[in-house]
DRENDO-1510 file (C-alpha; in Angstrom, 1 decimal, always signed):
<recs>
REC; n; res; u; v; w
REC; 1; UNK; +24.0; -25.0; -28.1 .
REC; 2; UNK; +23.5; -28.0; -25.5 .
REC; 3; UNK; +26.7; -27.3; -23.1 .
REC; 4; UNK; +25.6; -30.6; -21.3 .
REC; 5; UNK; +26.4; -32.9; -24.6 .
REC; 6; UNK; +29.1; -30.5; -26.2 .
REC; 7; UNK; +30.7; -26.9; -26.0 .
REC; 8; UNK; +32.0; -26.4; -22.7 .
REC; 9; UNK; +32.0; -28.5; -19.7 .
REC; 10; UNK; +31.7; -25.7; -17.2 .
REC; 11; UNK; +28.8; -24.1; -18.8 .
REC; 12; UNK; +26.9; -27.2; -19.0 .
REC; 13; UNK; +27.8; -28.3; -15.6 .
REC; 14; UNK; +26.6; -24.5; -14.3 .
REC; 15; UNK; +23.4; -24.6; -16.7 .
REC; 16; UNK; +22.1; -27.8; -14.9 .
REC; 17; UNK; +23.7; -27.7; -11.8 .
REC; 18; UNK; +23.5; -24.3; -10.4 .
REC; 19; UNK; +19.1; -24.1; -10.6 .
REC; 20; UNK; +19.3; -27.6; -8.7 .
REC; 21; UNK; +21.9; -26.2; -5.7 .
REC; 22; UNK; +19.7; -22.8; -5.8 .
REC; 23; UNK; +16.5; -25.1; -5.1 .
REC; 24; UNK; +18.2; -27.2; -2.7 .
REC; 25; UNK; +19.4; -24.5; -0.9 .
REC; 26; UNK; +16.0; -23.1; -0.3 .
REC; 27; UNK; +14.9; -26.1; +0.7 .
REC; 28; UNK; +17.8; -26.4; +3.5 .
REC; 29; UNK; +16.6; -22.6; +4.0 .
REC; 30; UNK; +13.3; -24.4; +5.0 .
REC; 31; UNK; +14.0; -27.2; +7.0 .
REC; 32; UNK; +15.9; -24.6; +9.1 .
REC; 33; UNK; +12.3; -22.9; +9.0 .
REC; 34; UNK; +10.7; -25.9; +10.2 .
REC; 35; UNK; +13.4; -27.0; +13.4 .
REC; 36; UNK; +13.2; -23.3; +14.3 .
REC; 37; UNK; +9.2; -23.3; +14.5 .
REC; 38; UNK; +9.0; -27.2; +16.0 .
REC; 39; UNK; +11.7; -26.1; +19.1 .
REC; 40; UNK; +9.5; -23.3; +19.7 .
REC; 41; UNK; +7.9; -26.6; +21.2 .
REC; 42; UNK; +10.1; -28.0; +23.6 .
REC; 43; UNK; +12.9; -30.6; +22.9 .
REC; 44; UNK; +10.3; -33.3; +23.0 .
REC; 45; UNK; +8.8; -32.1; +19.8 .
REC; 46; UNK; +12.0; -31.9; +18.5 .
REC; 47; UNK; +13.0; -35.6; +19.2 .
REC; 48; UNK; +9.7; -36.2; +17.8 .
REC; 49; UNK; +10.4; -34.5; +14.8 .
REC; 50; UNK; +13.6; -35.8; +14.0 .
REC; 51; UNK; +12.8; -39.7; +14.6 .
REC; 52; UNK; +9.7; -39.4; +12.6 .
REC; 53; UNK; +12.1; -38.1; +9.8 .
REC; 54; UNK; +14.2; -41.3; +10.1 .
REC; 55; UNK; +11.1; -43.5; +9.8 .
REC; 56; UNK; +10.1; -40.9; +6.5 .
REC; 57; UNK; +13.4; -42.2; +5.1 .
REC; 58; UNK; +13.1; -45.8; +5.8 .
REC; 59; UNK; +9.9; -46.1; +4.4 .
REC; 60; UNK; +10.6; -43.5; +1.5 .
REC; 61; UNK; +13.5; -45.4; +0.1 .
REC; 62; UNK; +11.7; -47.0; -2.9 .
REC; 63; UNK; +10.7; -43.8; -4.4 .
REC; 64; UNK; +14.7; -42.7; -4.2 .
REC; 65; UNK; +15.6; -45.5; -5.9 .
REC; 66; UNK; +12.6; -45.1; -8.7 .
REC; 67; UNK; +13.9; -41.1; -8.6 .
REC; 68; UNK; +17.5; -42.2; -9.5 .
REC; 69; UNK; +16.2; -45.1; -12.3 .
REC; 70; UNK; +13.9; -42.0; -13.6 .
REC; 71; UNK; +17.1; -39.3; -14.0 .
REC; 72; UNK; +19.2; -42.6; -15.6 .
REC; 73; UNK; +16.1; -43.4; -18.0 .
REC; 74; UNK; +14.9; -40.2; -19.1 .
REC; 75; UNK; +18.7; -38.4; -19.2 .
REC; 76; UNK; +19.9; -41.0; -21.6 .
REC; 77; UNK; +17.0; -41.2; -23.8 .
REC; 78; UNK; +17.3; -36.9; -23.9 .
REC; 79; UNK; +20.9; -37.5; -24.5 .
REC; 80; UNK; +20.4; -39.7; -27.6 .
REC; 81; UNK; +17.4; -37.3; -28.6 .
REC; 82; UNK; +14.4; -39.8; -28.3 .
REC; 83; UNK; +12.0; -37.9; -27.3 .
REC; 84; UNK; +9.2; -40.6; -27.4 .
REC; 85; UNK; +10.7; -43.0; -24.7 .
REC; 86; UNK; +11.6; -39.7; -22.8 .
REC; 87; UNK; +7.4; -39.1; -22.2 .
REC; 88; UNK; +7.2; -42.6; -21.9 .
REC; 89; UNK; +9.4; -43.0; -19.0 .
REC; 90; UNK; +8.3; -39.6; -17.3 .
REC; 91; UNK; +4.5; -41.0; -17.4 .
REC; 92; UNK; +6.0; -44.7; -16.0 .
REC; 93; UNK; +7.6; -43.5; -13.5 .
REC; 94; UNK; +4.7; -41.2; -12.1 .
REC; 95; UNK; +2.5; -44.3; -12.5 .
REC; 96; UNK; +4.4; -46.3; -9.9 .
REC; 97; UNK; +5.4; -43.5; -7.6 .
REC; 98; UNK; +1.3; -43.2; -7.3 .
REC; 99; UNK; +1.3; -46.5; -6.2 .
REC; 100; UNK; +4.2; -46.7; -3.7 .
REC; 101; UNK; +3.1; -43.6; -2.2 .
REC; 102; UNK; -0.3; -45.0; -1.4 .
REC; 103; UNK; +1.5; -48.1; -0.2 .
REC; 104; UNK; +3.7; -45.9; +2.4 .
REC; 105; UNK; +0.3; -43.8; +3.6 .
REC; 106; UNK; -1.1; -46.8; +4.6 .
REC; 107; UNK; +2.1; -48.6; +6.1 .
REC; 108; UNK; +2.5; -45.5; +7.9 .
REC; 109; UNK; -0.3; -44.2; +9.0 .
REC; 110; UNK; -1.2; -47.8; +10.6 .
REC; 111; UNK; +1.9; -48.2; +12.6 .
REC; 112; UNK; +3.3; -44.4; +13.1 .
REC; 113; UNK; +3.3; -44.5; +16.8 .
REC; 114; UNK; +4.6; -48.6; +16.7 .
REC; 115; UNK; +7.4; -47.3; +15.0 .
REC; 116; UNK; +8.6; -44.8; +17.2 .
REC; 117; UNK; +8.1; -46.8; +20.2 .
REC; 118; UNK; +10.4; -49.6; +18.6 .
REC; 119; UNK; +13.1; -46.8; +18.1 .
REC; 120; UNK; +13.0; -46.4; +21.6 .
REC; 121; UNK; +10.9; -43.3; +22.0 .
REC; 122; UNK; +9.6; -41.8; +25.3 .
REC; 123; UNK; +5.5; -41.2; +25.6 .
REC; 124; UNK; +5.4; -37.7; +25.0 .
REC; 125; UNK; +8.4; -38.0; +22.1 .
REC; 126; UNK; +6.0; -40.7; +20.2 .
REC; 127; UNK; +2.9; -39.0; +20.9 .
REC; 128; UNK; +4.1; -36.3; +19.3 .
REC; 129; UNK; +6.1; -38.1; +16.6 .
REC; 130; UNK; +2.6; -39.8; +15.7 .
REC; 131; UNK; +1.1; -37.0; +14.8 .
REC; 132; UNK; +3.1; -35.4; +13.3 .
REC; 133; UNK; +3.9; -38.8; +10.7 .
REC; 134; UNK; -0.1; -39.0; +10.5 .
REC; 135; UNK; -0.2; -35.8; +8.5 .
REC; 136; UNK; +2.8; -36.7; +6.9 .
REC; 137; UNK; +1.6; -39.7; +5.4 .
REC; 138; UNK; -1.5; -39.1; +4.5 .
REC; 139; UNK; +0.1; -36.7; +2.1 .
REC; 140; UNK; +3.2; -38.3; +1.3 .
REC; 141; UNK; +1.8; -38.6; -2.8 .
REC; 142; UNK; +2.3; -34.7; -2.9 .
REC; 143; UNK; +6.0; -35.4; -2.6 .
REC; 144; UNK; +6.4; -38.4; -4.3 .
REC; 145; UNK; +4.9; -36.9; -7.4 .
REC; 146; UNK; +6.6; -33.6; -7.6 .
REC; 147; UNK; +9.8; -35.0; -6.5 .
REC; 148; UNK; +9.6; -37.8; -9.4 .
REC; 149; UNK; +8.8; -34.5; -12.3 .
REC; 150; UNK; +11.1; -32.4; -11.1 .
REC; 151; UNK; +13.6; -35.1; -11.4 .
REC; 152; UNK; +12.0; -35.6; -15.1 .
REC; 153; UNK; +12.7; -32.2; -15.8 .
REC; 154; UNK; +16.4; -31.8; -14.4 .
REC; 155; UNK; +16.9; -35.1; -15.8 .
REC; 156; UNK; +15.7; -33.3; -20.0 .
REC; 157; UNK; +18.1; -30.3; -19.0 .
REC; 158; UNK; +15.5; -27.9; -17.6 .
REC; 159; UNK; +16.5; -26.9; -14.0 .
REC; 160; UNK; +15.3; -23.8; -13.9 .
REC; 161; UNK; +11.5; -24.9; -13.9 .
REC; 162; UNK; +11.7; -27.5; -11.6 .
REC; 163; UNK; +13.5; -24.7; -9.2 .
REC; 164; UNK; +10.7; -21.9; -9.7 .
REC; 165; UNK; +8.2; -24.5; -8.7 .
REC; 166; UNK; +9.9; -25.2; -5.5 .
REC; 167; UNK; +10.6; -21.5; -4.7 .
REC; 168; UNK; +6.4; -21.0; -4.6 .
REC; 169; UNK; +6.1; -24.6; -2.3 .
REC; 170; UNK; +8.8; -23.7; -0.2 .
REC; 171; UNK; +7.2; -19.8; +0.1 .
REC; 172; UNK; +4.1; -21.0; +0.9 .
REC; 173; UNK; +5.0; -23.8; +3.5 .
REC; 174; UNK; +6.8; -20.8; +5.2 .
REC; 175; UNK; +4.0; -19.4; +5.5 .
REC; 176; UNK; +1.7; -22.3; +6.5 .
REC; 177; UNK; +4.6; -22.9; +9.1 .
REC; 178; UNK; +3.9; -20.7; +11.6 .
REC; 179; UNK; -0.3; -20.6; +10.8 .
REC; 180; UNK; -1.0; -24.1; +11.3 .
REC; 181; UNK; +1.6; -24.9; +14.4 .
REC; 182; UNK; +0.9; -21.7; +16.3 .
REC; 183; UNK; -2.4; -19.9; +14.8 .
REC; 184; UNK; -4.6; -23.2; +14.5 .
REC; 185; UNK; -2.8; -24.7; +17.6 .
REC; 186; UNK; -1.8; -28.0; +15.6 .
REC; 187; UNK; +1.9; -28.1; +16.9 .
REC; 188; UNK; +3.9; -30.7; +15.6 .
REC; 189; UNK; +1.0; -31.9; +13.2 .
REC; 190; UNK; +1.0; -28.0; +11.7 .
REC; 191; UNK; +4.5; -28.3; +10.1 .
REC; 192; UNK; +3.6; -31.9; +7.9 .
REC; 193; UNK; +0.4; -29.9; +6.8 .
REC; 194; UNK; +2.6; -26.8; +5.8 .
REC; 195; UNK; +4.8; -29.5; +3.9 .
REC; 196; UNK; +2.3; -31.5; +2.1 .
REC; 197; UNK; -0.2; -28.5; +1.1 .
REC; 198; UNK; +2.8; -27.1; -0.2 .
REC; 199; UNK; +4.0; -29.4; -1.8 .
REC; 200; UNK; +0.4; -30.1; -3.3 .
REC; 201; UNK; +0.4; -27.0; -5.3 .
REC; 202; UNK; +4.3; -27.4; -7.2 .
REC; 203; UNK; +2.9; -30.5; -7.9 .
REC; 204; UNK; -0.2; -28.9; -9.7 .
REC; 205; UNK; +1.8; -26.8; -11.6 .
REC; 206; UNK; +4.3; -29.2; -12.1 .
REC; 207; UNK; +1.7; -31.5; -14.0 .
REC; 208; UNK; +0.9; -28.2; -16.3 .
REC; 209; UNK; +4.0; -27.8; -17.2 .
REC; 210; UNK; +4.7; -31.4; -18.1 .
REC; 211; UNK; +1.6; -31.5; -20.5 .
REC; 212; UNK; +1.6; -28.0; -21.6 .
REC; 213; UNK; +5.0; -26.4; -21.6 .
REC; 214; UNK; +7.5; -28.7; -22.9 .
REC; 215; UNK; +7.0; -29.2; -26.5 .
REC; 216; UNK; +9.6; -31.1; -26.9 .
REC; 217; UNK; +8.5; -34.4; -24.1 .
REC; 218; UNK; +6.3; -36.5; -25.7 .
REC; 219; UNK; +3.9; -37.2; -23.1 .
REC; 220; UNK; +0.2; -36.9; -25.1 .
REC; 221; UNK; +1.6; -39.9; -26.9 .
REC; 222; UNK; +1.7; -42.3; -24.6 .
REC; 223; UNK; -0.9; -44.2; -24.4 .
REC; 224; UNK; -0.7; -48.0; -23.4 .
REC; 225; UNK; +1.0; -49.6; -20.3 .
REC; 226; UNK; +4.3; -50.9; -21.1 .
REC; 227; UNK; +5.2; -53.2; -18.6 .
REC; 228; UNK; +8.6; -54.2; -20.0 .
REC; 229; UNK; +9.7; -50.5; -19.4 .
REC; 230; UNK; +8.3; -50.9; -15.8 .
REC; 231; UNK; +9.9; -54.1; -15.4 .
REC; 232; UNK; +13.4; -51.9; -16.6 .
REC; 233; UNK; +12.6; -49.3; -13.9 .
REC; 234; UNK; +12.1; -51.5; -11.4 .
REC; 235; UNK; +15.8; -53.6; -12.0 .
REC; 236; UNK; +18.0; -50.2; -12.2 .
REC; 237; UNK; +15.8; -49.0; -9.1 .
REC; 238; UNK; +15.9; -51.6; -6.8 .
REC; 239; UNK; +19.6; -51.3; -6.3 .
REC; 240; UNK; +19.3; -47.7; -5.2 .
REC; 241; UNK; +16.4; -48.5; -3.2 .
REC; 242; UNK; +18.3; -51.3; -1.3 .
REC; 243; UNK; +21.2; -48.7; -0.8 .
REC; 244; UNK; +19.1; -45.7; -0.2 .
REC; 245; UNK; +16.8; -48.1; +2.6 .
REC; 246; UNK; +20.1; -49.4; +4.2 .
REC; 247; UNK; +21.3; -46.6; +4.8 .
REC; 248; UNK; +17.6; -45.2; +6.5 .
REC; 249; UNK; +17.2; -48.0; +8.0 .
REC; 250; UNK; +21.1; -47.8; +9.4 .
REC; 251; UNK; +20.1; -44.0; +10.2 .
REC; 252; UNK; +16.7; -45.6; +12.3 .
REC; 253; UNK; +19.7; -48.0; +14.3 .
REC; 254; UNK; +21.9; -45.1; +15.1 .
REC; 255; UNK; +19.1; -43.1; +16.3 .
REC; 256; UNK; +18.0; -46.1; +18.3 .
REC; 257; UNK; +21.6; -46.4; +19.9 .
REC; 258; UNK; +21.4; -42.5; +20.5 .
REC; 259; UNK; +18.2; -42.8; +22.5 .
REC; 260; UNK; +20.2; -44.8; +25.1 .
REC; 261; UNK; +21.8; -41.6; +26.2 .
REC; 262; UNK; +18.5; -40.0; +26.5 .
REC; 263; UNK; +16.0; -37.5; +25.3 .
REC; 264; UNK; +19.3; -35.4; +25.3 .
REC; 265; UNK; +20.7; -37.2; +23.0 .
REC; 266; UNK; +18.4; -37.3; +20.7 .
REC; 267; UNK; +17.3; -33.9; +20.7 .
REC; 268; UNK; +21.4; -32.8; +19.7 .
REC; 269; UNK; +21.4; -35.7; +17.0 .
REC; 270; UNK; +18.2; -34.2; +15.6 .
REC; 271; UNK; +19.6; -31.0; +15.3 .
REC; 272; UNK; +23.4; -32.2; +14.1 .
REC; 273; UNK; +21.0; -34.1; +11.5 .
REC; 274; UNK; +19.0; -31.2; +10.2 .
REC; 275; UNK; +22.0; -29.0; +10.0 .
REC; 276; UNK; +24.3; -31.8; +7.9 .
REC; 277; UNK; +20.9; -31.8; +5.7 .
REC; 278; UNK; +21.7; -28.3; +5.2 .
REC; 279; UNK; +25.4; -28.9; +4.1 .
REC; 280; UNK; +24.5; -31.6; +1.8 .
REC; 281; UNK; +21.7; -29.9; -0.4 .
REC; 282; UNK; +23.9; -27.9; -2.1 .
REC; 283; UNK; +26.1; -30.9; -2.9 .
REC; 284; UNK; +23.0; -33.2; -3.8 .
REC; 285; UNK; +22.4; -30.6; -6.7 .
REC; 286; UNK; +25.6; -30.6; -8.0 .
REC; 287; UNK; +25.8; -34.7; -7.6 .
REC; 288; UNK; +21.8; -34.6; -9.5 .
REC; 289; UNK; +23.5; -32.1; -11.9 .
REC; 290; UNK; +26.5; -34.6; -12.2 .
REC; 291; UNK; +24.1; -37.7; -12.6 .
REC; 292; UNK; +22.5; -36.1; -15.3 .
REC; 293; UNK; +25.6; -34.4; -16.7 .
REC; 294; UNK; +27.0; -38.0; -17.0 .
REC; 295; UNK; +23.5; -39.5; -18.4 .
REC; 296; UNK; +23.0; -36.9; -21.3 .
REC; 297; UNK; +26.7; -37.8; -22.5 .
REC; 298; UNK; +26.4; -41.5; -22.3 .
REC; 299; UNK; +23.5; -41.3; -24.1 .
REC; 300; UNK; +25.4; -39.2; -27.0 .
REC; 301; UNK; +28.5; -41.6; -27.1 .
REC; 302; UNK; +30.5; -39.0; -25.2 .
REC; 303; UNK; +32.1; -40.9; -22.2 .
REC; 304; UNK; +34.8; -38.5; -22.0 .
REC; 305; UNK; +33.1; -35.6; -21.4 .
REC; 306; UNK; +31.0; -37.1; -18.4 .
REC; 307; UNK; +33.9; -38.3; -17.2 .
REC; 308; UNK; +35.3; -34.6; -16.8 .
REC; 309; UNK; +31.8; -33.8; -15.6 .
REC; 310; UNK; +32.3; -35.3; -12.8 .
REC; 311; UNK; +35.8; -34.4; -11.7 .
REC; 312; UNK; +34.3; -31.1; -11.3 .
REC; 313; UNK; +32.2; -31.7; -9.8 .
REC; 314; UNK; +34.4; -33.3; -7.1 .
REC; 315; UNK; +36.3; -30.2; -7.0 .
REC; 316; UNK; +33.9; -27.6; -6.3 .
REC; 317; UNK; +31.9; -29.7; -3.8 .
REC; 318; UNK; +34.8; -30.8; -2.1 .
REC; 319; UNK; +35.8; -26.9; -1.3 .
REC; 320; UNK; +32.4; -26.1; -0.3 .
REC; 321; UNK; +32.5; -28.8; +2.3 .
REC; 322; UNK; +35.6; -27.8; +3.5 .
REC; 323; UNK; +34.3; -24.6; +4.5 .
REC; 324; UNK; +31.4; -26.3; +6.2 .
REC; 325; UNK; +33.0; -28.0; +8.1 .
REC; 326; UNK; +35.3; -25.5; +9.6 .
REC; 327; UNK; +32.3; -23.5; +9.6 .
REC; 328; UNK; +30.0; -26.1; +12.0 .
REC; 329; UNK; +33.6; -27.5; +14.1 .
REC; 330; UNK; +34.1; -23.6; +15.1 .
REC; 331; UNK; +30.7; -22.3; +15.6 .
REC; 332; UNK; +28.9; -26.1; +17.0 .
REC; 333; UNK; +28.0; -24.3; +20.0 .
REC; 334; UNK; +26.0; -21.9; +18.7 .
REC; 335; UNK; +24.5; -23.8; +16.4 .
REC; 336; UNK; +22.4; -25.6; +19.1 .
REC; 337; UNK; +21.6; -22.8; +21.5 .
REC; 338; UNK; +19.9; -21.3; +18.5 .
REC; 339; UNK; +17.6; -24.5; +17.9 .
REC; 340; UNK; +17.3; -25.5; +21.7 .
REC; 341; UNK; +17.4; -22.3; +23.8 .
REC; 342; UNK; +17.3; -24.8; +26.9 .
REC; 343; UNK; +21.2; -25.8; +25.9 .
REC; 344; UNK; +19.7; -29.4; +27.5 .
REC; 345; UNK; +21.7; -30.8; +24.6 .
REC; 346; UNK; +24.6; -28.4; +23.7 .
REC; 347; UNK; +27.5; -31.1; +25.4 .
REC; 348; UNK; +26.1; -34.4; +23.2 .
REC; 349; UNK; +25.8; -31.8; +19.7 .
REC; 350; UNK; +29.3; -29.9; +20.3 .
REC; 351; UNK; +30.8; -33.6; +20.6 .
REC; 352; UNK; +29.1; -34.8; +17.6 .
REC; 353; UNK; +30.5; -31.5; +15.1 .
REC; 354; UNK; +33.8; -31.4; +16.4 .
REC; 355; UNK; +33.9; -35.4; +15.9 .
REC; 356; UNK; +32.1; -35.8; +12.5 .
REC; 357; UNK; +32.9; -32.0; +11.0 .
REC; 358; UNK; +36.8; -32.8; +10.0 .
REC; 359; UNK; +35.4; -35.7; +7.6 .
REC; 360; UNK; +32.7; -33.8; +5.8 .
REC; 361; UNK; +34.6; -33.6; +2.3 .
REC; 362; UNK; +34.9; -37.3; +2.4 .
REC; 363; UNK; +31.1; -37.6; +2.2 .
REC; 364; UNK; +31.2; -34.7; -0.5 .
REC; 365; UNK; +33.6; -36.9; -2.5 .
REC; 366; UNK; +31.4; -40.0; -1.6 .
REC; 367; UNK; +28.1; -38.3; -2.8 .
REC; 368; UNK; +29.3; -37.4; -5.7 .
REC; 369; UNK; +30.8; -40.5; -6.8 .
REC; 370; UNK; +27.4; -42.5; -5.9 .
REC; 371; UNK; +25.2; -40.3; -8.1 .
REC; 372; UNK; +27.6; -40.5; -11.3 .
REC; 373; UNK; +27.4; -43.9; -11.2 .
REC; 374; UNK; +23.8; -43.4; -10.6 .
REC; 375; UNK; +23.4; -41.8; -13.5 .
REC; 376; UNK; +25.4; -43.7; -15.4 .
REC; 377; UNK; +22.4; -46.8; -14.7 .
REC; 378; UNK; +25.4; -48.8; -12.2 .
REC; 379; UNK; +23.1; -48.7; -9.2 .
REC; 380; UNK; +24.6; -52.2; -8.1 .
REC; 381; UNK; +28.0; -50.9; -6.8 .
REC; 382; UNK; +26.8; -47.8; -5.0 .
REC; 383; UNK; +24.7; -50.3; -3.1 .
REC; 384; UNK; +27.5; -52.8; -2.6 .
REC; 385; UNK; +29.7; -49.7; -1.1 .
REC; 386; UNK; +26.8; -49.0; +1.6 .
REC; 387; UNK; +25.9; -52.1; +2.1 .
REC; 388; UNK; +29.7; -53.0; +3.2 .
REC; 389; UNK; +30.5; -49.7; +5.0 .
REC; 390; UNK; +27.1; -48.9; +6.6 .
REC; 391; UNK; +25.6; -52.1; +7.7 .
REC; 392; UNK; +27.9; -54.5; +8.1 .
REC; 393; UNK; +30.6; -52.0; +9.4 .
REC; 394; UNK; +28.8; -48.3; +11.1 .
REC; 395; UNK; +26.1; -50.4; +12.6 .
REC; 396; UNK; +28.2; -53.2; +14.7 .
REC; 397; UNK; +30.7; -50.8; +15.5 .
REC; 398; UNK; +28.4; -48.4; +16.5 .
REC; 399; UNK; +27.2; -50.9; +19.3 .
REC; 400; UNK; +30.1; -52.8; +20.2 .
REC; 401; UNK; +32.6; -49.6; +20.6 .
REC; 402; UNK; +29.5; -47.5; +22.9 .
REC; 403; UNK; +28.2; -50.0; +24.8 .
REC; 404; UNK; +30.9; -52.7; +25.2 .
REC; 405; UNK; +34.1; -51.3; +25.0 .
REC; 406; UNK; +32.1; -48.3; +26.9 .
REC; 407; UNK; +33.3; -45.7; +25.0 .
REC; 408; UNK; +29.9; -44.2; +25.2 .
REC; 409; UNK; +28.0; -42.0; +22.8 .
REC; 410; UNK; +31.8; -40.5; +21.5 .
REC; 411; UNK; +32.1; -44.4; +20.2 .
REC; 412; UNK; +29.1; -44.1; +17.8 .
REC; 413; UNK; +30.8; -41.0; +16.1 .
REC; 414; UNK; +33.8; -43.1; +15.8 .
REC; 415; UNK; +31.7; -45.9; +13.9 .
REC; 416; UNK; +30.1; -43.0; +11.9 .
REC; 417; UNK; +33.3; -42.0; +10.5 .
REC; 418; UNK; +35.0; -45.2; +10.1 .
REC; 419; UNK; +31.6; -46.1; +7.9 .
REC; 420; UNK; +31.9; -42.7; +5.9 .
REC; 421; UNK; +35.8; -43.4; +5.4 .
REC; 422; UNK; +35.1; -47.1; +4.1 .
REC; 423; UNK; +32.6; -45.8; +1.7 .
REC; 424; UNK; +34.4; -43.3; +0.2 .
REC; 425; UNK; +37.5; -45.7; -0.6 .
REC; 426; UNK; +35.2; -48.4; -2.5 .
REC; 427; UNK; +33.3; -46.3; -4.3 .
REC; 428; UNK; +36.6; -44.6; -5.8 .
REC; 429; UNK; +38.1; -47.5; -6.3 .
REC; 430; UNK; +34.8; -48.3; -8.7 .
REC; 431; UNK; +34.8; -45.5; -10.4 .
REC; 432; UNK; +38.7; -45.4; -11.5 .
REC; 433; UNK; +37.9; -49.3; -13.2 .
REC; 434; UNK; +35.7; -47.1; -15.3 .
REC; 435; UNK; +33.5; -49.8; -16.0 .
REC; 436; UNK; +30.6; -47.2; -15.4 .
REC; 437; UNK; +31.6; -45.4; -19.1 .
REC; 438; UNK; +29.9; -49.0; -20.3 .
REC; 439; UNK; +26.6; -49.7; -18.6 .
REC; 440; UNK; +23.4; -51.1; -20.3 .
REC; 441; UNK; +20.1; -50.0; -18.7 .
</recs>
């Protein structure tokens, strides 16, 4: 029996969901790895570090939004049992991830250090940022690929493969961690080559499994370009993309303002960032799970049952954040002694938990809500909600309370939280019209 499509709700939502949180969860496991190994450093290669991760998410927007039309695509056509247009989709969507990604290595790799100047970076921070993104780009296909088939898998009901594969990648990055930033003397450069060799090999294996171990997947018979499905990838994507680059590209302003306050600054926002990574993995499984939970039934005429899919899902996220955030409000302090023994930016983080931490179930709520429209192929209102909230709202604020009214840096957590709370209202006020339950992709 399917529990995604019938039996019970629970059991499906534990059979998809739980692999996903398990893999996520290692991966938080290693970007904790990664900070750890970087501030070994010195904060510089930690500011370096972190802004080169905003410009990552700028520039890899596109392939979130072709990740989300993949999970839409290939869970409703699972759903409804066609498992042609399933292998179809999954061979699509690799095509043009293959081509963005070669588009972002050479964006990136050309104007790296530009980049981090523009966000206001020091010499030594963009030197080091540089070289870091160098390595990072060059290899940016690894990700894009494996990313975009274990999506394909999740999104067919198999989580458990797609998790597997990352255990190995994230094992062996671990490893490469400490060999090519210390052993081979690389530094900052040394943790992008742990990621993207790693990353390399899931996506070998990956690949074997897509062509040798599911049966079921269609892939050997696909064999013409069908640039009508492209063209149907593309118009569910680019909604995602546009709300998934606004809100990098909002991310690449904040850090901007940050940097006014100084290398300080910037170092505690790096580490505030990293750690909210690590309390929002969990929930980006159980949100992929939910997406695909509410794809699968669509797909089978069941709108109901996604419906209680995702409800939850709001549930059990929304406790889990709770703890986390009493969790990082209590212990803040520690929390950035442990990443920057110097303390240089203990004041700036412990402001930013004890500001932000109290509104971490709203963005569990909102997260969740975003990827079951999502995956319900409404891609167009979760971009509306950021749009609204983020950039026409966070980022304004952001400047006007710090710098005019002189609030200083405690004014850009207020913006933060204003945007977070705006978000949250429209996109449940979009999802109780229920006009989701009736979307055409």
């Amino acid at each position: 029996m399917s529990y995604i499509t019938e039996g019970s709700t629970f059991k499906g939502f534990l059979k998809i969901s739980a692999p996903i949180v398990a893999n996520n969860v290692l991966q938080s496991v290693l970007e904790i790895v990664d900070l750890y190994f970087v501030g070994r450093l010195g904060a510089e290669a930690i500011a370096g570090v972190a802004m080169g991760g905003v410009i990552i998410m700028v520039l890899g927007s596109i392939i979130i939004g072709l990740a989300t039309a993949t999970t839409a695509f290939v869970s409703r056509f699972y759903g409804a049992g066609d498992m042609h247009n399933v292998g179809k989709t999954i061979i699509h969507s690799l095509y043009l991830g293959l081509v963005f990604s070669l588009v972002l290595a050479l964006v990136g790799s050309l104007f790296a250090e530009d980049m981090l100047h523009l966000l206001g970076a020091e010499e030594e921070v963009a030197a080091i940022g540089a070289s870091y993104l160098g390595v990072l780009f060059a290899g940016c296909f690894t990700m894009v690929l494996l990313w975009l088939v274990c999506s394909s898998l999740q999104s067919c009901g198999d989580s458990v493969t797609p998790m597997m594969i990352m255990v190995v990648a994230n094992i062996i990055n671990m490893v490469f961690d400490p060999l090519f930033i210390f052993g081979y003397g690389m530094g900052a450069a040394g943790a992008a080559l742990a990621t993207v060799s790693s990353r390399g090999v899931g996506l070998v294996i990956g690949i074997w499994v897509l062509v040798k171990g599911k049966d079921l997947i269609e892939i050997s018979s696909v064999r013409r370009l069908d640039l009508h499905l492209i063209w149907r990838l593309i118009r569910v994507g680019v909604p995602n993309t546009v709300q998934s680059g606004s809100r990098s590209v909002t991310f690449l302003v904040m850090t901007a303002i940050v940097a006014l306050y100084g290398t300080a600054a910037i170092t505690a926002y790096g580490i505030a960032g990293r750690m909210e990574l690590v309390a929002l993995m969990p929930g980006f499984g159980i949100a992929a799970g939910t997406a695909i939970i509410v794809g699968q039934n669509l797909g089978a005429r069941k709108p109901e049952r996604a419906e209680k899919g995702v409800i939850l899902s709001l549930i059990i996220y929304g406790v889990f954040m709770i703890l986390i955030s009493i969790a990082y409000y209590v212990f803040a302090p520690q929390i950035l002694i442990f990443f920057d023994p110097s303390g240089a930016s203990l004041a700036v983080g412990v402001s930013y938990f004890r500001s932000l931490a109290p509104f971490y179930p709203v963005i569990a709520a909102e997260v969740i809500l975003s990827f079951a429209l999502n995956g319900a192929g409404d891609t167009k209102n979760p971009m509306y909600a950021t749009l609204i909230s983020v950039v026409f709202l966070q980022i304004p604020l952001a400047y006007y309370l710090s710098e005019v009214l002189g609030t200083g840096i405690e004014g850009v957590w207020l913006a933060m939280i204003i945007g977070i709370v705006t978000q949250c209202i429209f996109l449940a006020w979009v999802y109780r019209r229920g006009r989701w339950k009736r979307t055409v992709i």
